[in-house]
FIDOTOR-877574 format. One record per residue (C-alpha): x, y, z; residue number from 1; chain. Coordinates in steps of 0.02 Angstrom, whole numbers, plus 50000, padded with zeros to 5 digits. Layout:
BEGIN
      x      y      z  fipa  vexvex
      X      Y      Z   NUM       A
...
% end
This chain:
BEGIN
      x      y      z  fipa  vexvex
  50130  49956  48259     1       A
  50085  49854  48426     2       A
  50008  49734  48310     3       A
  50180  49677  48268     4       A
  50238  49652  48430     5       A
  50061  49568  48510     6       A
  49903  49502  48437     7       A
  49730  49610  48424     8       A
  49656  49533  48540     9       A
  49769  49578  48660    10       A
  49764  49756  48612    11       A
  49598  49891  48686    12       A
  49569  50054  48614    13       A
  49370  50064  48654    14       A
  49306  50198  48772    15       A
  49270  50090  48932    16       A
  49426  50003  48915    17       A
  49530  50162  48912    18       A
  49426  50221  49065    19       A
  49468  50046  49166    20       A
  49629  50023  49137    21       A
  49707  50203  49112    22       A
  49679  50236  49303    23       A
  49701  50173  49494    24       A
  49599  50222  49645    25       A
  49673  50389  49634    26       A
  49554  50520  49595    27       A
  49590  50698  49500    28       A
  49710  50652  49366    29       A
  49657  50664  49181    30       A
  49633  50501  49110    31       A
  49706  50468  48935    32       A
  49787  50316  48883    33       A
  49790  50276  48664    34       A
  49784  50097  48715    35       A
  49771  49967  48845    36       A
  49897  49827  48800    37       A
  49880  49636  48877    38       A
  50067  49539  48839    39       A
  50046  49347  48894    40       A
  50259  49307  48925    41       A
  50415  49402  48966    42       A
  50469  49395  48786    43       A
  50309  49515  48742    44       A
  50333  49637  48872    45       A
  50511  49653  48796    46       A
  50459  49671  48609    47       A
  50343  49804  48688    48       A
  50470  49915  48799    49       A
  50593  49901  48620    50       A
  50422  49944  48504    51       A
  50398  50088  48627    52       A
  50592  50158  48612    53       A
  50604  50142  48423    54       A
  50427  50235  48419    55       A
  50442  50373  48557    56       A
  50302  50319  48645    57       A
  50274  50303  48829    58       A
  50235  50135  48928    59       A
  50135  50150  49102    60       A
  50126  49984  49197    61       A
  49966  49898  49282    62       A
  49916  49788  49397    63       A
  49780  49785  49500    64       A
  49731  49963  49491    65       A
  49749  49965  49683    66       A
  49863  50118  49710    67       A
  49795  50286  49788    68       A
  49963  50393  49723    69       A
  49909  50397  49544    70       A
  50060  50270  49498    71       A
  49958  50195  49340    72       A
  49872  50327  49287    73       A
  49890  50361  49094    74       A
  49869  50545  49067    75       A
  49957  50587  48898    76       A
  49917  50443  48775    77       A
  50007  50318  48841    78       A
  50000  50141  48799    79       A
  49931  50045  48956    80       A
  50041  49888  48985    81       A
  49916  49776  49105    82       A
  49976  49630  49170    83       A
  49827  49551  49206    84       A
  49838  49370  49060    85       A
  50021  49336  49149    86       A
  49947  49275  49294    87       A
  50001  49094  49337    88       A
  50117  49025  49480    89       A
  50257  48937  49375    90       A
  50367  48863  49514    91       A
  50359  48813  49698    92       A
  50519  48722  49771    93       A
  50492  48676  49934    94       A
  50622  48652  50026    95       A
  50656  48837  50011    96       A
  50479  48891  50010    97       A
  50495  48996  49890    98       A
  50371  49023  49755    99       A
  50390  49094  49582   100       A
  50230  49188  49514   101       A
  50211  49293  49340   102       A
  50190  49480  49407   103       A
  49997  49457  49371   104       A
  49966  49342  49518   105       A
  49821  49424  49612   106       A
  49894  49421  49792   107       A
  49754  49330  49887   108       A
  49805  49179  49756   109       A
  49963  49198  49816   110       A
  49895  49164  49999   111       A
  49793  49053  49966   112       A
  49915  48939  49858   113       A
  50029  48949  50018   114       A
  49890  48882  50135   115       A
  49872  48747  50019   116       A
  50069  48721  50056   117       A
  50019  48719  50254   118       A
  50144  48891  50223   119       A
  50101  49078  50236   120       A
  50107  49216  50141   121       A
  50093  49381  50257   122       A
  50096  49532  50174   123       A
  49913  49577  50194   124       A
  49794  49710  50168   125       A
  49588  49761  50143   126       A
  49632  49759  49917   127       A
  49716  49588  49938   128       A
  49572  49502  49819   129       A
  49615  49623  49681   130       A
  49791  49698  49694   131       A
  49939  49604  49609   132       A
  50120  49552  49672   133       A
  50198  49650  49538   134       A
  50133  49781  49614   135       A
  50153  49760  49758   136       A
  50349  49723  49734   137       A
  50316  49886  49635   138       A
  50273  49993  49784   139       A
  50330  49883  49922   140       A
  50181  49854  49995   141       A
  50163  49860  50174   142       A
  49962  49828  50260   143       A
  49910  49748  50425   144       A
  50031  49627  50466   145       A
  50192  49732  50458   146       A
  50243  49749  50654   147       A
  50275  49576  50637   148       A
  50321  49527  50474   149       A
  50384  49657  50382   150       A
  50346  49750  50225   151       A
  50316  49655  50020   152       A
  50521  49699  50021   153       A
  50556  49565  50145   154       A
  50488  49419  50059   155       A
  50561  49463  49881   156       A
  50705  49326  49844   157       A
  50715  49382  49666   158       A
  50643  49443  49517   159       A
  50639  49451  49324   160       A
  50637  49634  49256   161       A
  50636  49729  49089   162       A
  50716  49892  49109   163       A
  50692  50048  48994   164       A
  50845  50022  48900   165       A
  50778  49826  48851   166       A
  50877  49735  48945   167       A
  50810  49570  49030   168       A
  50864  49543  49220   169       A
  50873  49410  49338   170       A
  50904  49470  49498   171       A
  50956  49371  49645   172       A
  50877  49195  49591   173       A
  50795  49147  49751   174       A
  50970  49158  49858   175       A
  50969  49174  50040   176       A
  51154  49229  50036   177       A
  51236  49340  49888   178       A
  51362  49446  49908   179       A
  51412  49497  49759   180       A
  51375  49702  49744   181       A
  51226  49814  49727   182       A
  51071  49728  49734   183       A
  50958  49749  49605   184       A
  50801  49665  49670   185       A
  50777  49809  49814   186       A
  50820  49952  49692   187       A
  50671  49889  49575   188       A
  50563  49839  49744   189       A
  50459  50018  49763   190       A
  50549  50095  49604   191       A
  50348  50107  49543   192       A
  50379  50044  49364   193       A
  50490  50201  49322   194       A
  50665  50086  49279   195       A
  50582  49935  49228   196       A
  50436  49810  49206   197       A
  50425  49658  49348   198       A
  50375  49520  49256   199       A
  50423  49369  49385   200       A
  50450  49374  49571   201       A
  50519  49258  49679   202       A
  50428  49251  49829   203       A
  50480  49181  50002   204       A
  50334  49094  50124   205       A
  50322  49080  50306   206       A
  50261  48951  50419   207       A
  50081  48927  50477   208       A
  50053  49047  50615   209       A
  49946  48988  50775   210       A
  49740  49050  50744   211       A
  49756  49216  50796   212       A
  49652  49318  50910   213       A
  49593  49489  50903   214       A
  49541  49618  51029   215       A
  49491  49818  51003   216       A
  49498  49920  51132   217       A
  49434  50080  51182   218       A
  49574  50230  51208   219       A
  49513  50391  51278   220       A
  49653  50487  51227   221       A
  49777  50469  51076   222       A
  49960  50476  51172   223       A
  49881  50335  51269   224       A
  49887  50201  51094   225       A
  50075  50196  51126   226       A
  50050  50170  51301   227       A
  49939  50002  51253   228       A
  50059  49968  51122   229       A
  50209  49982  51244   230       A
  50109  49859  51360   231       A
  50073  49718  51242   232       A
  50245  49737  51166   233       A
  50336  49695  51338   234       A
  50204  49556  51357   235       A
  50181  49459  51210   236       A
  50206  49465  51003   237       A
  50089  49554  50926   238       A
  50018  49522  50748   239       A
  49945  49694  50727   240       A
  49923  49841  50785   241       A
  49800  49946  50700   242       A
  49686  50112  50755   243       A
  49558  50200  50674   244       A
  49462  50341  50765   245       A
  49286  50357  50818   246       A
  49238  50463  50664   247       A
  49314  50309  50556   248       A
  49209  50194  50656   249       A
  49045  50317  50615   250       A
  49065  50288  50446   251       A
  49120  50106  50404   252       A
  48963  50071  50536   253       A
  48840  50149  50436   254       A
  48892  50101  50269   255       A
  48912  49903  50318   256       A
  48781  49914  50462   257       A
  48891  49834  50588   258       A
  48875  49862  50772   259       A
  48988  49959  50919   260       A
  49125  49868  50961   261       A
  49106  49937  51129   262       A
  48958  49985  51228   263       A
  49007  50168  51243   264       A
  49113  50265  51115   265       A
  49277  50333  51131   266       A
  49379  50465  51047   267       A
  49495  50314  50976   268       A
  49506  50130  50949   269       A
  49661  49997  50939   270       A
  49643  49823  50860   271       A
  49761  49711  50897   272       A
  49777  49529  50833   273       A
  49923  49396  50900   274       A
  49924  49206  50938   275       A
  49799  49106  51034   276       A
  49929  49035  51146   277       A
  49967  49204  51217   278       A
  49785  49237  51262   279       A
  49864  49263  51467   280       A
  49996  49372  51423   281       A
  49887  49483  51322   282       A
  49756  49481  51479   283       A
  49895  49554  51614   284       A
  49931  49679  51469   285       A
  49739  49744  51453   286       A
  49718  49729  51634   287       A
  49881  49868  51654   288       A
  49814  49969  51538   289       A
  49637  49976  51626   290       A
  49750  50019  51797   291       A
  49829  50150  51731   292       A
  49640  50254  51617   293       A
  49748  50193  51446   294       A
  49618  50080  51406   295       A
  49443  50088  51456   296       A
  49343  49943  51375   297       A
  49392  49819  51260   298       A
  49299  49650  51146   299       A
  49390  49491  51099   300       A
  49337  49366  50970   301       A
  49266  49215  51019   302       A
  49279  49127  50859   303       A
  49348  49162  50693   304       A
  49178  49236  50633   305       A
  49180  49348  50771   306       A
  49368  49399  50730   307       A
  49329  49413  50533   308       A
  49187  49539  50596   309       A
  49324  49656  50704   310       A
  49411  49644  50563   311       A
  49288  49743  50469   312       A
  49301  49872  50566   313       A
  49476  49941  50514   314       A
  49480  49855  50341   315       A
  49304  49922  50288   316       A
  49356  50110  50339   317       A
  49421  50161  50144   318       A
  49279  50075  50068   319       A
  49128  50161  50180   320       A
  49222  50350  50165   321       A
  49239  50327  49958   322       A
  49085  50411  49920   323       A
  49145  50581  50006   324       A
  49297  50574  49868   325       A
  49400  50618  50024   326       A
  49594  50671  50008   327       A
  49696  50563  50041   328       A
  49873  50578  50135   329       A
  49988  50403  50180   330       A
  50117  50470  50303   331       A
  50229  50414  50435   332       A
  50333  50466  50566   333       A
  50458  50393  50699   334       A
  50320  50278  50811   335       A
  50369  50383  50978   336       A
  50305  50546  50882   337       A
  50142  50495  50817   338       A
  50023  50563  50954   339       A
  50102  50741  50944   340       A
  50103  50743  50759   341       A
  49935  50694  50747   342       A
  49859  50800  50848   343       A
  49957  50933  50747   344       A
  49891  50883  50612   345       A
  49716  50891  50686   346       A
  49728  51071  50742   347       A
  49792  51132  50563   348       A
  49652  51080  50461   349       A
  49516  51126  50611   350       A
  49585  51282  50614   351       A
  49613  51347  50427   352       A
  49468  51214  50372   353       A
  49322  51185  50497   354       A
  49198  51143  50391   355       A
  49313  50967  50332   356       A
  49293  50798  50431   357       A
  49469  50733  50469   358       A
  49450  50527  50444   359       A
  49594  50455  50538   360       A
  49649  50270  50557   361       A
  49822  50159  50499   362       A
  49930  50055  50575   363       A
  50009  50150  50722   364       A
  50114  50001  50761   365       A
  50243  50047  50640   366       A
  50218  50220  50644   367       A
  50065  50250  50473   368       A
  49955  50351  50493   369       A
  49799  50363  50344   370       A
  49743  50535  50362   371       A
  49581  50560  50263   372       A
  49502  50744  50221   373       A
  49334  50719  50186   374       A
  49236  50827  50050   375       A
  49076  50916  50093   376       A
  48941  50914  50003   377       A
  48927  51081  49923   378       A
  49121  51080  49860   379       A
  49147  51006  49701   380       A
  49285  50879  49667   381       A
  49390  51001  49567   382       A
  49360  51131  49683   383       A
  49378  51021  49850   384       A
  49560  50902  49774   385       A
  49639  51095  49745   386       A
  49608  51141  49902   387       A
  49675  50984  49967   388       A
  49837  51005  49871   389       A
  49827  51160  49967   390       A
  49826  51089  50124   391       A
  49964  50973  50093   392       A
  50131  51089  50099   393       A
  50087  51119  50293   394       A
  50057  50947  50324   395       A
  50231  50897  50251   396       A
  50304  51037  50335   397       A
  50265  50936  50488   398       A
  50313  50763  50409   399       A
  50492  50846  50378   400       A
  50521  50921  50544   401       A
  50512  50755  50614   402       A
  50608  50659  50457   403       A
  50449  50570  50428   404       A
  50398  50493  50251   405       A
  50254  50593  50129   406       A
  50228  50409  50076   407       A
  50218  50271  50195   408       A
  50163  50139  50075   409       A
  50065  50185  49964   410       A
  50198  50271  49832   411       A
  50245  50451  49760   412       A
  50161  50437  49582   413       A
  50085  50602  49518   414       A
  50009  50645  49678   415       A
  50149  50675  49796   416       A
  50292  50684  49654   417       A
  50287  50898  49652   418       A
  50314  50879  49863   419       A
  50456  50729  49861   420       A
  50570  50863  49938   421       A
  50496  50841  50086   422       A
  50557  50668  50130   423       A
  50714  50664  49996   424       A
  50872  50779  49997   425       A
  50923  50883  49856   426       A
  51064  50781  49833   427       A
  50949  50607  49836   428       A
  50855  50673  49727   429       A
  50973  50690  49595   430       A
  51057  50523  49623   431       A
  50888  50440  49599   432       A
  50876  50568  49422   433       A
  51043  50494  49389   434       A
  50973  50284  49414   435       A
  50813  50334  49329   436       A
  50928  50398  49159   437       A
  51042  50236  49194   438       A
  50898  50106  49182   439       A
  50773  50210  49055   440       A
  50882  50318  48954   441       A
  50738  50364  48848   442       A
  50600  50406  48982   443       A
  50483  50274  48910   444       A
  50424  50211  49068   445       A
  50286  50280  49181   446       A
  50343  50463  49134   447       A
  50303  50605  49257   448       A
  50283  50482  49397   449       A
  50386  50480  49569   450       A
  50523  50596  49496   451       A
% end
């Protein structure tokens, strides 16, 4: 019984619990967890993952409910292991600035504890206030910042996991240097909770960056973003580089009431954010870009208000286009081949679909694009997410030709497991079957997800 390995307090059966904490942001999957399951310490989560082997039942981890793959969705009476009571930083040393948080730690904490450090913490994005480093480290996280500092993957110096099998590991213990074999810490960083439970990370900090400044920019045509990005990339280090098309802008407009950027619209918008101290360097760069019809108006903050409120902008876009239940594909392709694929993209679903609103926007500076099928009215949600899984073959079809990803960063889960062919060999495929039996010999943990 669970109440042998926790107390009942930490244990949820009741109808709104199941509802909450059996799902993410992912919508069309069945929701059916048999209980939602709170452990406090490591030591619980490993009486759990051995109560779960000895009783054939299946363990699906959660965090902050953030994903949009269907990673912590409970569909089959699962228990629902939520990490939400381990939740406290427990170490910070330093000199190596490096910070050890339980795999609860909401990540804006985790910023915000680094400020306090005069440090930084930079993985970034619009569910920072409710998404948690475990999962993050889970589904190596990537958001706004990434041109410049990298995906969740590059700041993880080590981590305490619980495979399947119920064995505790410590992986790389906050070393800069080990060279002693396979690392463990980056197969578990985006595994999704399939070969083990994260219950500490190790995280690495960065310095203070300079305030930063941030500019959109109005860009007629689509091949012309890479020829802004190419510009400010000679010129200067950029922070960001973000787009989100005109269509996008419609939307997060009127459901925040914000006001045009620009004084007329375009088909398609960059933001950009880097430091003050290259305010010059980024001028030359507009200034070529207005020479040569890439670029034909542009805004920069003034202030940090005004810089929060471009913000808004891009990170309000998922938010404003939620109440159209719209299907959602993370993809990405070589940066060079973004335009082309796009507008491929485009021309599918306008031809076999013209009644659907494409959504577009993502973070073209590494090559992400956030394509977003929006339902109309008279479909249903059944009816409309079918037709979307419809769609979806073609659209991979074109993600493969170019050896793009069908997951950028937002992870395989149930939704893109059936098309994982697309982006993985046969032969990958069957090695990852292979580390998945290794570390969970019993298929207790998240079952039917990525593989």
């Amino acid at each position: 019984m669970l109440t042998n390995v926790v107390s009942e307090k930490q244990i949820a059966t009741d109808p709104e619990s199941l509802a909450t904490w059996g799902k993410d942001w992912t919508n069309g999957f069945r929701v059916a967890p048999s209980a939602i399951v709170f452990p406090s310490h490591e030591q619980q989560v490993l009486e759990l993952v051995k109560y779960a082997n000895d009783a054939g039942v299946a363990l699906v981890p959660s965090g902050g409910r953030t994903g949009l793959s269907g990673g912590a969705v409970a569909s089959n009476g699962e228990v629902v292991v939520s990490f939400d009571r381990m939740n406290q930083i427990l170490d910070f040393k330093a000199q190596d600035r490096l910070v050890t948080c339980q795999a609860g730690v909401v990540t804006q904490v985790l910023q915000e504890f680094a400020t306090e450090q005069g440090l930084f913490y930079p993985v970034d994005f619009a569910s920072a206030g409710s998404s948690q480093i475990g999962g993050n480290v889970a589904t190596n996280a990537g958001g706004i910042k990434v041109i410049r500092y990298g995906l969740t993957r590059d700041w993880v110096a080590g981590m305490r996991v619980v495979t399947g099998a119920g064995a505790r590991l410590a992986c790389n213990g906050g070393l800069v240097k080990n060279a002693t074999g396979y690392d463990l810490r980056h197969l578990m960083t985006g595994s999704e909770g399939t070969l083990g439970l994260i219950t500490e990370v190790d995280m690495r900090l960065a310095s203070m960056p300079e305030p930063q400044i941030v500019m959109v920019i109005g860009v007629p045509r689509v091949a012309d973003l890479l020829n802004v990005l190419d510009s400010f990339n000679r010129r200067l280090t950029l922070s960001a580089f973000e787009f989100f098309s005109d269509l996008a802008l419609e939307k997060v407009q009127a459901h925040r009431g914000l006001q045009a950027p620009l004084a007329n619209r375009v088909e398609h918008y960059a933001l950009l954010e880097f430091d003050e101290s290259a305010m010059s360097a980024a001028t030359a760069a507009f200034e070529r870009c207005m020479q040569e019809g890439w670029a034909v108006d542009a805004v920069i903050s003034q202030s940090q208000a005004q810089a929060n409120a471009l913000w808004q902008l891009r990170e309000g876009i998922s938010e404003s286009i939620a109440a159209y239940t719209p299907y959602k594909n993370d993809l990405s392709v070589c940066i060079h081949q973004v335009p082309e694929f796009l507008a491929e993209v485009d021309a599918f679903v306008a031809e076999s679909y013209p009644d659907f609103e494409v959504c577009w926007y993502g973070h073209i500076g590494d090559g992400n694009l956030h394509l977003n099928i929006l339902r109309p009215p008279h479909l249903s949600i059944e009816s409309f997410m079918a037709k979307g899984h419809a769609i979806s073959p073609k659209i991979f079809e074109l993600v493969a030709r170019r050896g793009g990803s069908i997951s950028a960063e937002h992870g395989v889960g149930l939704l893109k497991r059936d098309f994982l062919e697309y982006s993985r060999s046969e032969a990958e495929i069957e090695l990852m079957r292979g580390i998945k039996q290794l570390f969970d010999p019993n298929q207790i943990l998240n079952p039917g997800k990525l593989l």
